[in-house]
C-alpha positions in Angstrom: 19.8 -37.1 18.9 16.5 -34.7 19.6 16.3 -32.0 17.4 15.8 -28.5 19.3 12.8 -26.4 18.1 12.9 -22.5 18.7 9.7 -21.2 20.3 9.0 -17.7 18.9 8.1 -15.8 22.3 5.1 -13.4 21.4 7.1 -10.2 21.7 9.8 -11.4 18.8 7.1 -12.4 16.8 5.6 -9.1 17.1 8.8 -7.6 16.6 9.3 -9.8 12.9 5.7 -8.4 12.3 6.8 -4.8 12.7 9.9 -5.5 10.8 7.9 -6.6 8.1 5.6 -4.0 7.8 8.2 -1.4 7.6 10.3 -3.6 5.1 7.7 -4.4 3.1 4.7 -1.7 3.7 6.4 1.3 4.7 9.9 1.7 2.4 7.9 0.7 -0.9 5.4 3.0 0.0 7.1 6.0 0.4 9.3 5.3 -2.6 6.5 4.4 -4.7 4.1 7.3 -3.2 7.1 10.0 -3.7 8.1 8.7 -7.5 3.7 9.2 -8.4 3.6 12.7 -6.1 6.7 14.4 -8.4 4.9 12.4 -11.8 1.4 13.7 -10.8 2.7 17.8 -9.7 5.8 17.9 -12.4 2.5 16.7 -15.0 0.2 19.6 -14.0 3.2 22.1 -13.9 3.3 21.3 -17.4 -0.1 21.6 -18.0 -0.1 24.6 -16.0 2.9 26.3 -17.8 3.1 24.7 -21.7 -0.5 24.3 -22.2 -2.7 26.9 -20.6 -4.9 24.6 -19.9 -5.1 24.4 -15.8 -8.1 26.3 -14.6 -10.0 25.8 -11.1 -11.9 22.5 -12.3 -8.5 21.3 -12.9 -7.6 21.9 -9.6 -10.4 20.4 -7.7 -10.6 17.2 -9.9 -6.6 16.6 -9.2 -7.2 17.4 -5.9 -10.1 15.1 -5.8 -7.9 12.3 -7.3 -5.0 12.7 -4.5 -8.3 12.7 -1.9 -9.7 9.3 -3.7 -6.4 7.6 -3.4 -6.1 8.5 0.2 -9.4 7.1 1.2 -8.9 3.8 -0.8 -5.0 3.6 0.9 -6.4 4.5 4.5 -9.3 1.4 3.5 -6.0 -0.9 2.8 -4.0 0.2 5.7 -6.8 0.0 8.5 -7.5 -3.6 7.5 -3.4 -4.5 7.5 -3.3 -3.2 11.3 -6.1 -5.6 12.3 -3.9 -8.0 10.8 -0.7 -7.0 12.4 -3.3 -7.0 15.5 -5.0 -10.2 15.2 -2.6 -12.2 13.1 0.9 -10.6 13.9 2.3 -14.6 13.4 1.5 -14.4 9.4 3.5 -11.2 9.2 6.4 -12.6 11.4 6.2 -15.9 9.3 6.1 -14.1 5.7 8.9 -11.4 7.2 10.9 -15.3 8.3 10.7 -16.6 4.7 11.7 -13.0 3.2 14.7 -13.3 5.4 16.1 -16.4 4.5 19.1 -17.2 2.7 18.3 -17.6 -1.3 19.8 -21.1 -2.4 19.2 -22.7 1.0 16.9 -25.8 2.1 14.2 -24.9 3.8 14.0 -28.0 6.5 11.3 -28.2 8.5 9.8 -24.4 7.0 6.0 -24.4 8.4 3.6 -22.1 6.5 2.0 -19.6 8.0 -1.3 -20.0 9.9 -3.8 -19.3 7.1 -5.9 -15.8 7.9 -9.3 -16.5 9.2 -12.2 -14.1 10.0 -15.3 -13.1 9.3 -15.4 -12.0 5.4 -12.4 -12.7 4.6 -13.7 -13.8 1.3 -14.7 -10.2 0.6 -10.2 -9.3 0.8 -10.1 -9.7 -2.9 -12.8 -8.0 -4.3 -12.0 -5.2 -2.0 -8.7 -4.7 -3.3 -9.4 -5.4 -7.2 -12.2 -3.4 -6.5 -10.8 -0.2 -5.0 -7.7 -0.4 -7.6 -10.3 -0.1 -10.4 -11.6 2.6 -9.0 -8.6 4.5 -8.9 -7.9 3.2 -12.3 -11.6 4.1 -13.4 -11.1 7.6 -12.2 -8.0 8.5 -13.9 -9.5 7.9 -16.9 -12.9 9.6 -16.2 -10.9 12.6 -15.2 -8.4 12.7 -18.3 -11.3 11.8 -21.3 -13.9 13.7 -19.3 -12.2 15.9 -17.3 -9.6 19.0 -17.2 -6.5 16.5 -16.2 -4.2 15.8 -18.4 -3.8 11.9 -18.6 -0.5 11.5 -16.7 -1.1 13.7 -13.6 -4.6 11.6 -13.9 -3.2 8.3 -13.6 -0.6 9.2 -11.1 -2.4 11.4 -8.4 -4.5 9.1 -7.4 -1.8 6.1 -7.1 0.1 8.8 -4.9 -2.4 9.6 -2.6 -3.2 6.1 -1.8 0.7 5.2 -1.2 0.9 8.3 1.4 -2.2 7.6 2.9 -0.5 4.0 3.9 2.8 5.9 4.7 0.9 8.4 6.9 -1.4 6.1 9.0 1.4 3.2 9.2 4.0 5.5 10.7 2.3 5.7 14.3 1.9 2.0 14.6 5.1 1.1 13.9 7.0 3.9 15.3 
């Protein structure tokens, strides 16, 4: 007996792309983003009201921080929507595999089509490098700074998940 194969028309695997962008990119994102924005602001209240220690330079290096993560989430999401846009079949493949039932076979599963453009071999050091610099300026700003180390470590972390919130929600709307 011939085995039927489903053809993925292009607009449902654009649609599987979407889905998994908002599954995947947007929901962790905005969790994430919200649980480091109420860290970061609740840690210079503190600093603000126990400590007596917020002055303008406090300000301008937290806001500096929140502007840093924002620039290095907006990096991360512009390269993501040429993705979606060049290679929305990885993202409907990886949002197929997510979607499947835990403790079942995976006949006939095909992997994704690997990604393949010009410097793709730079991906990786991209992202380890822009997470060390968020990590890098945390801790310039808390040993060297006026920011405490908490609001430090998460301001940055929160501008860069609403920087992929914000610039994600007109593609996929």
């Amino acid at each position: 007996m011939a085995k039927l194969i489903a053809v993925q028309t292009p607009e449902e695997v654009h649609r599987q792309a979407r889905d998994y962008v908002k599954s995947y990119i947007l929901f962790p994102s905005g969790l994430v983003g919200l649980i480091c924005l109420v860290g970061g602001v609740g840690g210079l209240g503190y600093q603000l009201m126990a400590t007596d220690t917020y002055t303008w330079a406090t300000f301008y290096q937290s806001s500096g921080l929140l502007l840093l993560g924002g620039v290095i989430g907006l990096a991360q999401t512009r390269y993501q929507q040429f993705l979606l846009k060049a290679f929305p079949d990885v993202l409907a493949a990886r949002m197929r595999a997510a979607s499947m039932k835990r403790g079942r076979k995976k006949k006939g599963h095909a992997s994704p089509p690997p990604i393949m453009h010009p410097g793709r071999a730079f991906v990786p050091v991209a992202y380890a490098t822009g997470g060390t610099v968020l990590v890098a300026s945390a801790l310039a700003a808390s040993l060297y700074g006026q920011v405490h180390p908490l609001p430090a470590l998460l301001l940055p972390w929160a501008g860069f998940y609403w920087a992929r919130l914000f610039f994600w929600r007109k593609v996929v709307s």
